[in-house]
C-alpha positions as CSV (number, residue, x, y, z in Angstrom):
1,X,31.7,-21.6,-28.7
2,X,28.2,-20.2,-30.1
3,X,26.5,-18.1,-28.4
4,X,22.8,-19.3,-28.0
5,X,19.6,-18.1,-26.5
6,X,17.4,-21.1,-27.0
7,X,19.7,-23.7,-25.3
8,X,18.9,-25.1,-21.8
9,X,22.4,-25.7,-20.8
10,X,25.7,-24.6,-21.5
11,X,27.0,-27.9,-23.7
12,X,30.6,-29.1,-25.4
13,X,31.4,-32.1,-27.2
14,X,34.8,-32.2,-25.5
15,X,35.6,-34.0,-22.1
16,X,38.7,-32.1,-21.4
17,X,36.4,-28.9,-21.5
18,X,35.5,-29.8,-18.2
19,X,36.6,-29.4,-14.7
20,X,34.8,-30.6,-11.3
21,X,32.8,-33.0,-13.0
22,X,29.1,-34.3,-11.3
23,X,25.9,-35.8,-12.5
24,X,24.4,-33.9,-14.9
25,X,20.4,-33.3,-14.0
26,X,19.1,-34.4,-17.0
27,X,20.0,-37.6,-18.9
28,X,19.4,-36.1,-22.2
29,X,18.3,-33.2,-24.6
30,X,16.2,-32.7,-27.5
31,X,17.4,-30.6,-30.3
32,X,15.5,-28.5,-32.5
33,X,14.4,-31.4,-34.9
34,X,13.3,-33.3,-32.2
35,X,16.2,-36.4,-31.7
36,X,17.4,-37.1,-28.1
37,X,21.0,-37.0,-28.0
38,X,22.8,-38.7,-24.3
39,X,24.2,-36.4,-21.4
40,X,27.1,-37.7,-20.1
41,X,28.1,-35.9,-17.4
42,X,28.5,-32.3,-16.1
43,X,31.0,-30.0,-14.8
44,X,32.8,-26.5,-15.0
45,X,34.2,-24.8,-17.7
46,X,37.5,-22.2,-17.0
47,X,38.0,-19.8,-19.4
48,X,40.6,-17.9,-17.3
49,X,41.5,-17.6,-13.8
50,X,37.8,-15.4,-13.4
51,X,36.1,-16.4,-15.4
52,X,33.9,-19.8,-15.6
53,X,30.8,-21.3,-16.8
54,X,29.4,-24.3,-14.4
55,X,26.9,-26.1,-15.2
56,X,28.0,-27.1,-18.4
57,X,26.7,-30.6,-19.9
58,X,29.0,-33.2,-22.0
59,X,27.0,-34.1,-25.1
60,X,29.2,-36.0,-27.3
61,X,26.7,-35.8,-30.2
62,X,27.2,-32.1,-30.8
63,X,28.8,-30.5,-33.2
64,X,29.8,-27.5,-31.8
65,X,29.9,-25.8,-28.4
66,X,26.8,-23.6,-26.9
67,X,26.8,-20.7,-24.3
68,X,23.3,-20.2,-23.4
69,X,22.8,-16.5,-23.1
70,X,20.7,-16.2,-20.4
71,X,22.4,-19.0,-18.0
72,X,25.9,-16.9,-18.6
73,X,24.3,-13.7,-17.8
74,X,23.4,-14.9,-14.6
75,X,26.5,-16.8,-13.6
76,X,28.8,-13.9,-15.1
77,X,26.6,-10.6,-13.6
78,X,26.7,-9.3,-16.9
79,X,24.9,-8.3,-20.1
80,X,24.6,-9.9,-23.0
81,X,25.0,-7.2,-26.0
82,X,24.5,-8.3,-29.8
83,X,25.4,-6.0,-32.6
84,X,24.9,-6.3,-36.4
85,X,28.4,-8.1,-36.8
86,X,30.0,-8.8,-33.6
87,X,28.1,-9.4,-29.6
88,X,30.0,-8.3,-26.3
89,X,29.7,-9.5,-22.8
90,X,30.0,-6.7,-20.0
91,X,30.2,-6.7,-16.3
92,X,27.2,-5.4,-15.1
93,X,29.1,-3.4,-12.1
94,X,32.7,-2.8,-13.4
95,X,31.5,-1.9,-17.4
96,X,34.5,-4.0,-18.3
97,X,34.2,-5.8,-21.5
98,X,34.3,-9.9,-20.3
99,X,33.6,-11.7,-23.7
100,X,33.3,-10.4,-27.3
101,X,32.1,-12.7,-30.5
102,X,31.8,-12.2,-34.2
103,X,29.1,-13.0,-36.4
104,X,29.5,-15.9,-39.0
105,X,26.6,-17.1,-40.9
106,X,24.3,-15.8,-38.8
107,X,25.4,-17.4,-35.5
108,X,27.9,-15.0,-32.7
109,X,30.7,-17.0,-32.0
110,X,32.5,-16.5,-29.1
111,X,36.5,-15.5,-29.7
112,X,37.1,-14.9,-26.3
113,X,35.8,-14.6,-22.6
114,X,38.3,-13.8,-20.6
115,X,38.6,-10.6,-17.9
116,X,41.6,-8.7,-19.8
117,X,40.1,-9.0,-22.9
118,X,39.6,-4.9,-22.4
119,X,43.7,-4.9,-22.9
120,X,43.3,-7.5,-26.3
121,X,40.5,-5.0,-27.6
122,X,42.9,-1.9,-26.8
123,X,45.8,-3.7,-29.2
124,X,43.5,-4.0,-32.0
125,X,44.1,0.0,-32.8
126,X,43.2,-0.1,-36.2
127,X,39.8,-1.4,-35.1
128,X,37.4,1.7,-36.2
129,X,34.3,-0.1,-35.6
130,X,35.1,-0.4,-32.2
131,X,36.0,2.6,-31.5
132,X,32.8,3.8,-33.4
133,X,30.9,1.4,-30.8
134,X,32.3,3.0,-27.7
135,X,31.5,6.3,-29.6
136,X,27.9,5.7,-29.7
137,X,27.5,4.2,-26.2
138,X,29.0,6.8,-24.4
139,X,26.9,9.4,-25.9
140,X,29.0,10.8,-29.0
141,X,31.9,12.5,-26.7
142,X,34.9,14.0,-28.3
143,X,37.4,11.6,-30.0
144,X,39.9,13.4,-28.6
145,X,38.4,13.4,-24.7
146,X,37.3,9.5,-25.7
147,X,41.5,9.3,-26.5
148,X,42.2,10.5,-23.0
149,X,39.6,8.3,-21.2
150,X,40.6,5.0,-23.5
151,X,43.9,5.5,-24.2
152,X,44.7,2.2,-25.3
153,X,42.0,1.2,-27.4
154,X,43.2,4.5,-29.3
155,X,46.2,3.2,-29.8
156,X,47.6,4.2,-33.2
157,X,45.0,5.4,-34.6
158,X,44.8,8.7,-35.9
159,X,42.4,10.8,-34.6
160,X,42.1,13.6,-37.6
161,X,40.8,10.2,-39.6
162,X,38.0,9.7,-36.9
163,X,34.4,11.1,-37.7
164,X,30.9,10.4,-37.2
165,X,27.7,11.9,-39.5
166,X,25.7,12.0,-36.6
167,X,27.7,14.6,-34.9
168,X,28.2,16.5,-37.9
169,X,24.9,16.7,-38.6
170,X,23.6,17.3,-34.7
171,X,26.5,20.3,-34.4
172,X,25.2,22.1,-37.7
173,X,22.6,24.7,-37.3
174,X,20.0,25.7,-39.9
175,X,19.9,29.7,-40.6
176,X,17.1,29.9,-42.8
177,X,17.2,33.3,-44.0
178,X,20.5,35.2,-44.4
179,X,21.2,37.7,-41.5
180,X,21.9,40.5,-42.9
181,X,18.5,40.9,-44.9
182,X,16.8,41.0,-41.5
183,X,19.3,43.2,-39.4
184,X,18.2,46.1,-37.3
185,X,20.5,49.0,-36.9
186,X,18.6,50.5,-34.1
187,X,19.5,49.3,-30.5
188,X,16.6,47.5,-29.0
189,X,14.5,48.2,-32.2
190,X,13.9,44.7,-31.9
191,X,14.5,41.9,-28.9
192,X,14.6,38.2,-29.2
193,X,13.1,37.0,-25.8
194,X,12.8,33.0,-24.6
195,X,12.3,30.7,-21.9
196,X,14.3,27.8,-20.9
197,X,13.2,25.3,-18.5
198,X,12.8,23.7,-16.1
199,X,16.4,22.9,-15.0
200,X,16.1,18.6,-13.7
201,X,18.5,20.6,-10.7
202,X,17.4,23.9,-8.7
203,X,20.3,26.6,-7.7
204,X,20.8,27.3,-4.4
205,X,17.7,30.1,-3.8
206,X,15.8,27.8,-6.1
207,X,16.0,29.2,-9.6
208,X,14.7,26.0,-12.4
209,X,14.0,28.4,-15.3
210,X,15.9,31.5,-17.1
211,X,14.7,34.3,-19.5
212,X,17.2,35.3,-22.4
213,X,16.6,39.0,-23.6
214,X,18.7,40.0,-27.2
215,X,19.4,42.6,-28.7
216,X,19.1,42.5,-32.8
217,X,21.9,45.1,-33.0
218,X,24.3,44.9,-30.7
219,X,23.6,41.2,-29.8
220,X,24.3,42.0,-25.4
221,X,22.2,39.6,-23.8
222,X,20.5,39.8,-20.5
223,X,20.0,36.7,-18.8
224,X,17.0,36.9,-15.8
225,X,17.2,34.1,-13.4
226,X,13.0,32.3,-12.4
227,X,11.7,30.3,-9.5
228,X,8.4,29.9,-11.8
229,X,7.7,30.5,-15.4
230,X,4.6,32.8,-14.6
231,X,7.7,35.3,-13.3
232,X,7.8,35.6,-17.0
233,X,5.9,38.7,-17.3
234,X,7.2,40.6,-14.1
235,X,10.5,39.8,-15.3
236,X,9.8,41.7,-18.8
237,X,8.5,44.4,-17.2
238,X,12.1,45.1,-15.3
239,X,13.6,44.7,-18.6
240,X,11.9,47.2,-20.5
241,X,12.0,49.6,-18.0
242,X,15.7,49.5,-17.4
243,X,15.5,49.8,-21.4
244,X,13.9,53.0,-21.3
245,X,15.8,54.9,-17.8
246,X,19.0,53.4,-18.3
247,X,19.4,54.0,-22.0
248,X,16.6,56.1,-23.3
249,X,15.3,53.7,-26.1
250,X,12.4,52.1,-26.3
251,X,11.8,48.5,-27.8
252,X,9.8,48.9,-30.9
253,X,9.4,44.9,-32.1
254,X,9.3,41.7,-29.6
255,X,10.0,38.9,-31.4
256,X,9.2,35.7,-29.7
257,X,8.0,31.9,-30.1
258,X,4.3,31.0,-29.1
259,X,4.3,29.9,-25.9
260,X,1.8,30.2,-23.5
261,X,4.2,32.4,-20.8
262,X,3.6,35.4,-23.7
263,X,1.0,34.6,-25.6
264,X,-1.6,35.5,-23.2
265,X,-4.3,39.0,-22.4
266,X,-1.6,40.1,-19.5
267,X,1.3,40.3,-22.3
268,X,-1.3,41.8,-24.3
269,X,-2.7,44.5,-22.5
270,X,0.6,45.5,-21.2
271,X,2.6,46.1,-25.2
272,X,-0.6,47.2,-27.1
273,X,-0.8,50.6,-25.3
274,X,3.3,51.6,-26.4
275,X,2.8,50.3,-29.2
276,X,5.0,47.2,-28.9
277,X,4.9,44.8,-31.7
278,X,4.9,41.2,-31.2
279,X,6.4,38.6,-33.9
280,X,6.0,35.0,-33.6
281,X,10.3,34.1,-34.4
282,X,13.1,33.5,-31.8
283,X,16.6,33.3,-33.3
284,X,17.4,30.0,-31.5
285,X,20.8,30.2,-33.0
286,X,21.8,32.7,-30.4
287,X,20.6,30.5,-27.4
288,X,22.6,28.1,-28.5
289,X,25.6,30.2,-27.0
290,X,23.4,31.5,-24.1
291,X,22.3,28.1,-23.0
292,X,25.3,26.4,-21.9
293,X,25.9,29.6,-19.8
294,X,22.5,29.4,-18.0
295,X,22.5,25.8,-17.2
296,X,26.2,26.3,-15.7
297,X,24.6,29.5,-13.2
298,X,21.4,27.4,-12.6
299,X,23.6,24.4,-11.5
């Protein structure tokens, strides 16, 4: 069976193909090249116990057997999915994998189409590309929690063998300058400060944004929990006075990315006086541990 989007019908060469047999609604059909070749009659088409494909015309004058994509997708409630080498049929409601095809010559054909075809893909454990696939679609997971969800397409296969560029590459972090050329050995001689937000989910009492507040030399982080980003400033202003009462410092550099929620006269007017330096840098590195954190309390 090919798989085919520019067919009318579903259509086989082969009587015995058929099932429930009835007139078909058209006498004929008109290939690509423009010859009529006779419809003989019509009927239904069991692939398994589940699965079936009505509709489906006898035309002895084929060659070869056609699904028509969009006429399956209908009758199957599923989705039609074609990849570089190989296509997949998927229930639209369940996920489960109904039909998969390879790619020969530049037409999918269709191996099988059959409801436990998910156990037949799950035997096939040296089947990387698959697994790769699966990978992908679910949104680059773990192999290891992918293992524990799809235990039996993992079958055999050896996990310390499994990797994937993209994940390497997303889970590396850039430091551009080496740390210890730019370290402060004072406490809160200088403080990385950022916003993250808005959260797509509010806490209970309505908290969608957080303010991070580092310390270059110790690295304690204080995390202040917003309702609105223009808290920003009042928020900073309890920071650096529980700087200076509670440990008798006083922050000599702010360093900080442009945005708009400190980049503004009321920022301004408030550091210039003591003397407060701002620098236009956040060490993202270090939210990258703070983040997860925040989302977790906002949540």
């Amino acid at each position: 069976w090919i798989v085919d989007s520019g067919a009318t019908d579903h259509m086989t060469y082969r009587a015995s193909d058929l099932v429930e047999k009835s007139l078909p609604r058209q006498s004929c059909i008109i290939n690509a090249n423009g010859e009529s070749y006779p419809v003989k009659v019509a009927g239904t088409v069991n692939f398994s116990n589940h699965i079936s494909l009505p509709n489906t015309v006898l035309v002895p004058s084929l060659s070869n057997k056609l699904i028509f994509v969009a006429q399956a997708t209908k009758q199957l409630n599923c989705v039609a999915l074609m990849y570089p080498n190989f296509c997949l049929f998927q229930d639209i409601f369940t996920k489960e994998i109904i039909g998969c095809g390879t790619k020969r010559g530049g037409l999918y054909y269709m191996e099988d189409l059959n409801s436990s075809i998910v156990n037949n893909v799950g035997k096939a454990s040296d089947n990387k590309g698959e697994i790769r696939v699966w990978h992908e679609r679910m949104g680059h997971p773990s192999f290891y929690y992918m293992k524990q969800a799809l235990p039996k397409l993992f079958a055999g296969v050896d996990l310390s063998k499994l990797t994937c560029d993209t994940c390497i590459v997303a889970k590396s972090p850039h430091v551009p300058f080496p740390t210890h050329l730019n370290k402060i050995n004072t406490p809160f001689g200088l403080i990385h400060t950022d916003v993250w937000g808005p959260s797509s989910l509010s806490s209970l009492v309505g908290h969608q944004w957080f303010v991070t507040c580092i310390d270059d030399c110790t690295l304690v982080t204080w995390l202040y929990f917003l309702k609105h980003i223009n808290e920003v400033f009042d928020i900073f202003k309890t920071f650096h006075s529980t700087i200076r009462t509670q440990f008798d410092f006083s922050i000599c550099i702010l360093r900080l990315d442009n945005g708009g929620e400190y980049v503004n006269n009321q920022f301004r007017h408030f550091l210039i006086p003591m003397g407060l330096y701002m620098r236009p840098l956040v060490l993202t590195h270090l939210n990258r541990t703070v983040l997860p954190n925040g989302r977790i309390n906002i949540s």
